[in-house]
C-alpha positions as YAML, in Angstrom:
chain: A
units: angstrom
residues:
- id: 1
  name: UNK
  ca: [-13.28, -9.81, 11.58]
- id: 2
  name: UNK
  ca: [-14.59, -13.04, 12.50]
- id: 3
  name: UNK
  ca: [-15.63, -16.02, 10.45]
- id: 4
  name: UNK
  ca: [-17.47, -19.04, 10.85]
- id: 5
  name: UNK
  ca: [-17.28, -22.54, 9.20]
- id: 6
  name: UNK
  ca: [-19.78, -25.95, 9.82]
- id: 7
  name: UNK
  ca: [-17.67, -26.81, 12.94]
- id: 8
  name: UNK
  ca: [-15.10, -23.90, 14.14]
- id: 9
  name: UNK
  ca: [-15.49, -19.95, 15.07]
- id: 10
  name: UNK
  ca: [-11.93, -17.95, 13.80]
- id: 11
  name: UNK
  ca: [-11.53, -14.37, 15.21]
- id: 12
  name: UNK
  ca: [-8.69, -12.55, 16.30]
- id: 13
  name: UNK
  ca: [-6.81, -13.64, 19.46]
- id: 14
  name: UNK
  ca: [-7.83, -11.55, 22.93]
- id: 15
  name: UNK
  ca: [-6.52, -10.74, 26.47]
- id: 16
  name: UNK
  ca: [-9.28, -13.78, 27.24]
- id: 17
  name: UNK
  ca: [-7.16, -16.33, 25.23]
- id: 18
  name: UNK
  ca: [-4.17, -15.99, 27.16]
- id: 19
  name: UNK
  ca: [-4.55, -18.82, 29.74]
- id: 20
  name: UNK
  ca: [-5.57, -21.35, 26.39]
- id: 21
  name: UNK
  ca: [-2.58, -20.68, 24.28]
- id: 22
  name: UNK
  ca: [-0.25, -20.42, 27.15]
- id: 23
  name: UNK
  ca: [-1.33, -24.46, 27.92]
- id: 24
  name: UNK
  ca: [-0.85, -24.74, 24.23]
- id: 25
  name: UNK
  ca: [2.03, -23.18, 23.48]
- id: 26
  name: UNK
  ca: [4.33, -24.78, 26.38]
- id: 27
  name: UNK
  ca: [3.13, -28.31, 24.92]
- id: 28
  name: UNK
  ca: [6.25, -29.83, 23.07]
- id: 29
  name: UNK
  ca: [4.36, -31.32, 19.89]
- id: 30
  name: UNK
  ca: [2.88, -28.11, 18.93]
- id: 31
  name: UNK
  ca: [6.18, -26.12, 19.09]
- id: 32
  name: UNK
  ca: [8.09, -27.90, 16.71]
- id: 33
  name: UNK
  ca: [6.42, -26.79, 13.53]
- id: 34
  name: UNK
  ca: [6.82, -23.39, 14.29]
- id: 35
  name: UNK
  ca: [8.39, -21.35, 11.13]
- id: 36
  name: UNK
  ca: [7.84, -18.18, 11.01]
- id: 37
  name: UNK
  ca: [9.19, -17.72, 14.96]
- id: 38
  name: UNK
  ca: [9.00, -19.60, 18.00]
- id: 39
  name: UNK
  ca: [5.53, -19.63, 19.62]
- id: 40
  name: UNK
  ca: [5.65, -17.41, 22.75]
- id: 41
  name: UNK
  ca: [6.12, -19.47, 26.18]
- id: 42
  name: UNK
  ca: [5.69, -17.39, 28.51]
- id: 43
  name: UNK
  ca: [2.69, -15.43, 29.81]
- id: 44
  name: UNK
  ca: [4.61, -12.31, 29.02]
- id: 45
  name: UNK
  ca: [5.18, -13.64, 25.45]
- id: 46
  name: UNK
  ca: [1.95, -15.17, 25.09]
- id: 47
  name: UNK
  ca: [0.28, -11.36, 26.24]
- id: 48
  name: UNK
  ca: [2.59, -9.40, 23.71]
- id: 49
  name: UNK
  ca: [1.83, -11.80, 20.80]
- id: 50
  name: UNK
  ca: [-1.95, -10.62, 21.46]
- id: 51
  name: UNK
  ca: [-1.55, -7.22, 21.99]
- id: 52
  name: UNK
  ca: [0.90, -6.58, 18.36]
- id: 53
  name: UNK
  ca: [-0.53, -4.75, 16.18]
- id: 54
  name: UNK
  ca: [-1.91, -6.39, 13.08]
- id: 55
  name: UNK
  ca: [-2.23, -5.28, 9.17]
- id: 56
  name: UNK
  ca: [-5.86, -5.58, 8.85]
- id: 57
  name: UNK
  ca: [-4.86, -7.51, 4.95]
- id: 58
  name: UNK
  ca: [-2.59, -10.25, 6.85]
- id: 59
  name: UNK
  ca: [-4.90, -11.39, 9.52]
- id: 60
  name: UNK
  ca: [-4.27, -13.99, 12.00]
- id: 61
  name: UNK
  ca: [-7.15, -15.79, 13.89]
- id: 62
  name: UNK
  ca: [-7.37, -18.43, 16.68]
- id: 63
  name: UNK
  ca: [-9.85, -21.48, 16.06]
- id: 64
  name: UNK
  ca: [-12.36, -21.82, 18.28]
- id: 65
  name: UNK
  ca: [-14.35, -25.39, 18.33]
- id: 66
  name: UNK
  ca: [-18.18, -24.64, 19.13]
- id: 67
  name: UNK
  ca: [-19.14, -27.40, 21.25]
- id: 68
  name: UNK
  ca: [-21.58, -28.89, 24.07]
- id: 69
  name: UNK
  ca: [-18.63, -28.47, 26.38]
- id: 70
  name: UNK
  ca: [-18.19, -24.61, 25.85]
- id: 71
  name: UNK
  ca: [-15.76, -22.79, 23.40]
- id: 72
  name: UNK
  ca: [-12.32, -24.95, 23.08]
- id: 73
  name: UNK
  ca: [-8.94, -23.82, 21.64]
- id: 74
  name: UNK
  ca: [-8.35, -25.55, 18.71]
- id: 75
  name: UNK
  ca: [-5.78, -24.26, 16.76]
- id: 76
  name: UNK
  ca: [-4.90, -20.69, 14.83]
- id: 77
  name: UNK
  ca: [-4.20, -19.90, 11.53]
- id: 78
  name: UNK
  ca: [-2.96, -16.21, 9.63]
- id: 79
  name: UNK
  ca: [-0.98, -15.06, 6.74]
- id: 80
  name: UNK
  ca: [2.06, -13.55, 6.42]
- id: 81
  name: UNK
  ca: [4.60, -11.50, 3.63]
- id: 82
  name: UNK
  ca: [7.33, -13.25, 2.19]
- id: 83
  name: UNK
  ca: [9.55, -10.93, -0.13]
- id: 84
  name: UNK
  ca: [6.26, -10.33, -3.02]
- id: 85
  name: UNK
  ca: [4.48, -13.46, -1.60]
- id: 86
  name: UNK
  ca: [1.23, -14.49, 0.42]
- id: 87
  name: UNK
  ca: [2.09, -17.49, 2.93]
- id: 88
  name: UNK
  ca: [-0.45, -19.05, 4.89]
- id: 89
  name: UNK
  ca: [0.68, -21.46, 7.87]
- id: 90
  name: UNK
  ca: [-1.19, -22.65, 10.91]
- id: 91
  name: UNK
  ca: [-0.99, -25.05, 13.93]
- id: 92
  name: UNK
  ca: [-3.45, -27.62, 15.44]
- id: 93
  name: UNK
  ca: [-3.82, -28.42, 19.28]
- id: 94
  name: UNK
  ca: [-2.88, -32.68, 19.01]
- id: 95
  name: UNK
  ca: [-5.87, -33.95, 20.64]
- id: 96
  name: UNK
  ca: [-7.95, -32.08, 17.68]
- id: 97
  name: UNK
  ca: [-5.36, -33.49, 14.69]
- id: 98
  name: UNK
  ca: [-6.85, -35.86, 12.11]
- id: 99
  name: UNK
  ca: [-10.39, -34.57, 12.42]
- id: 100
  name: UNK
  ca: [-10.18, -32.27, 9.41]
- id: 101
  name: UNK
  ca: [-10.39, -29.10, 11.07]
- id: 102
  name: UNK
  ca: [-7.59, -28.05, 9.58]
- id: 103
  name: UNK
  ca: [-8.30, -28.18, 6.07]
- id: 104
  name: UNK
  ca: [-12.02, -26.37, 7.16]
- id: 105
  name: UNK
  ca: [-10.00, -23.52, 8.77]
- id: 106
  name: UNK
  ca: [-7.54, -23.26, 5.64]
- id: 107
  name: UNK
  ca: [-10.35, -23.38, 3.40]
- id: 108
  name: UNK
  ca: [-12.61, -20.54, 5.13]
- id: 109
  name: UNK
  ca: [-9.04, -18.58, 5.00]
- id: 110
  name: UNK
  ca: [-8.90, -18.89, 1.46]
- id: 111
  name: UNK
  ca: [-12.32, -17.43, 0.67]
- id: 112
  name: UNK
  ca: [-10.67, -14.58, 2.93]
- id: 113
  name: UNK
  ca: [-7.84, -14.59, 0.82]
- id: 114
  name: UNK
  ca: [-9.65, -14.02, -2.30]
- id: 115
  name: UNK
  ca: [-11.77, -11.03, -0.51]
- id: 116
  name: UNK
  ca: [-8.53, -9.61, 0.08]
- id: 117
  name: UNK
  ca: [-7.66, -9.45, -3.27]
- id: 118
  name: UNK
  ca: [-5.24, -12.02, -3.32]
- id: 119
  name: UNK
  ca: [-4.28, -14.16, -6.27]
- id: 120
  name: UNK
  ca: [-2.09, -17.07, -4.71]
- id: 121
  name: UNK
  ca: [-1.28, -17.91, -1.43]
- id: 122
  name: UNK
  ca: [2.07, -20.06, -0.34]
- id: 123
  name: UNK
  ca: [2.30, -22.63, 2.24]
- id: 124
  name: UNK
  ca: [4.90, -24.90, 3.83]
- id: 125
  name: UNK
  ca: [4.89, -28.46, 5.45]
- id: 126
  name: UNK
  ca: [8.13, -30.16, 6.75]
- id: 127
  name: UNK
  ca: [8.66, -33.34, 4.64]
- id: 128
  name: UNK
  ca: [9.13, -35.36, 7.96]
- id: 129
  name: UNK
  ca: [5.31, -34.53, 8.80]
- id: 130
  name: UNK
  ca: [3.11, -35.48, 5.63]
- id: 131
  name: UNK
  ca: [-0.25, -34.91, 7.76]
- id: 132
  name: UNK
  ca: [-0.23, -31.14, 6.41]
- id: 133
  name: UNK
  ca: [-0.22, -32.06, 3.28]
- id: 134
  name: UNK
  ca: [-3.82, -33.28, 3.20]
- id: 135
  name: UNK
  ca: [-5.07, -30.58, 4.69]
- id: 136
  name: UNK
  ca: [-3.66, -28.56, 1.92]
- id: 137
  name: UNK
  ca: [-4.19, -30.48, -1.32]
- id: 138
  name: UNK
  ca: [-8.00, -30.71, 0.22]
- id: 139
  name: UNK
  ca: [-8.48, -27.26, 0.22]
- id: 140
  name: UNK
  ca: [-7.29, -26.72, -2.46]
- id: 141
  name: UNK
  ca: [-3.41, -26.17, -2.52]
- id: 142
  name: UNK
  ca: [-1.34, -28.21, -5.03]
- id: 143
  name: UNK
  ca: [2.28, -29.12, -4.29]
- id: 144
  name: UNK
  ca: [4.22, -27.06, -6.22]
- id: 145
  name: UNK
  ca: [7.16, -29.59, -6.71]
- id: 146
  name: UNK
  ca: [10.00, -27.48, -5.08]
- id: 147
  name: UNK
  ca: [11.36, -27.60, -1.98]
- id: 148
  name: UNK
  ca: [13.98, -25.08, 0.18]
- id: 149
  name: UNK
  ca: [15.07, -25.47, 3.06]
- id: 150
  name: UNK
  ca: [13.13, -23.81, 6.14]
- id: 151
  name: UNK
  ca: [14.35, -22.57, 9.36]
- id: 152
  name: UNK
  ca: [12.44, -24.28, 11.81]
- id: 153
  name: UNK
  ca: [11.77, -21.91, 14.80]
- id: 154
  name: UNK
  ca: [10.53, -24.61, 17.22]
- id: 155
  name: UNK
  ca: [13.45, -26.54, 16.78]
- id: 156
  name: UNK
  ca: [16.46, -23.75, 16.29]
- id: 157
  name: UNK
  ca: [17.65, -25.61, 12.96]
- id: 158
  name: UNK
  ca: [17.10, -25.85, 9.10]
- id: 159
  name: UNK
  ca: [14.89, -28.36, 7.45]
- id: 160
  name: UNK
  ca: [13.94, -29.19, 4.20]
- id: 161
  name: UNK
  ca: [10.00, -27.53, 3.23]
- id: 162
  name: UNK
  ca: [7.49, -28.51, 0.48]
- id: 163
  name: UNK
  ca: [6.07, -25.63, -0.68]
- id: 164
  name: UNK
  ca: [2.55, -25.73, -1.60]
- id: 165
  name: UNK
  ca: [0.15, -22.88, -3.58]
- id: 166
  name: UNK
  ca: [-3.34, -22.30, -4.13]
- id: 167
  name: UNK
  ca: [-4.02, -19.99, -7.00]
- id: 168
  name: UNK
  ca: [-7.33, -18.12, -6.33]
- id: 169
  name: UNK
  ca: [-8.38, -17.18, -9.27]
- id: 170
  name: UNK
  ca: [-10.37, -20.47, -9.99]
- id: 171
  name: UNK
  ca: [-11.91, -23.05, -7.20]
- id: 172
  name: UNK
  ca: [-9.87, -25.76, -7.16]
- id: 173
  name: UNK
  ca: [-12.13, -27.67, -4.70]
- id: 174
  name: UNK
  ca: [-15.23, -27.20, -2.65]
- id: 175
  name: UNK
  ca: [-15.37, -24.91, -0.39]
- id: 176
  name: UNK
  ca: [-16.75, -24.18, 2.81]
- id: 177
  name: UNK
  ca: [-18.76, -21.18, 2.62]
- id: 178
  name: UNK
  ca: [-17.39, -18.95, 5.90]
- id: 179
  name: UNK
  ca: [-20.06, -16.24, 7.32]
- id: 180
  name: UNK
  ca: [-17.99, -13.38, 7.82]
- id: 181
  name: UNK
  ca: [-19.18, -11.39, 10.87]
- id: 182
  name: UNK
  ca: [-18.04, -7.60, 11.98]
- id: 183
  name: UNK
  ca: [-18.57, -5.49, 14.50]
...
């Protein structure tokens, strides 16, 4: 499944994709947000994180930025199960932070969310780094007042989380309308 937003392509990652994420992944200020385990380092890593096998309702797509300059990695973004919960998370390349292509990813996401059925989806931010925040709240996740602490895979330690939900059974702000593309 692929979709498509104004600015961004998201499809599942491929053999091809190896060399970008491996550049990305060794790069010390995308690491450290890391929670659900550490980003692969290695091309060995970075090949078996492609090649495991994915539930078809929990996808996980790498965001591609269409530009002049040819297809460039900007970030990925999936879902995962938590005990009887949805959580979303994602990661952005740094040179391609505070353009809003997060929140356009998380929001084309969500429309996939609600395809799938689902009727609220979780997310995290470390309360050291507020910039996920806005992505969330404008796509339409409200903090939900709670935190917990986190174990934080890129660093090897606990920290204290802010968990955020968007409840899908209402529109809680524009969206983006994705074209969803199969083959």
């Amino acid at each position: 499944m692929f979709v498509r937003t104004e600015r961004l392509f998201l499809r599942p990652g491929w053999p091809e994709d190896l060399e970008d994420l491996l550049e990305v992944f060794e790069d010390d200020d995308v690491q450290p947000d890391a929670y659900f385990a550490p980003l692969p380092r290695t091309a060995g890593e970075v090949r078996e994180f492609l090649e495991r096998p994915r539930d078809p309702r929990l996808p996980h797509f790498v965001m591609y930025l269409r530009s002049a300059r040819g297809a460039e990695l900007v970030g990925g973004i999936g879902f995962a199960r938590e005990g009887d919960r949805i959580e979303m998370g994602y990661w952005i390349v740094p040179r391609f932070r505070g353009r809003g292509y997060a929140a356009e990813a998380v929001r084309a996401v969500l429309n996939q969310a609600r395809t799938l059925g689902y009727r609220k989806v979780y997310a995290n931010h470390f309360v050291d780094n507020s910039a996920p925040a806005k992505a969330l709240e404008s796509a339409g996740f409200h903090d939900t007042g709670r935190v917990h602490s986190l174990y934080r895979a890129g660093l090897g330690m606990e920290t204290t989380a802010r968990i955020y939900v968007a409840e899908l059974e209402r529109r809680t702000s524009p969206c983006v309308q994705p074209t969803l593309v199969s083959l």
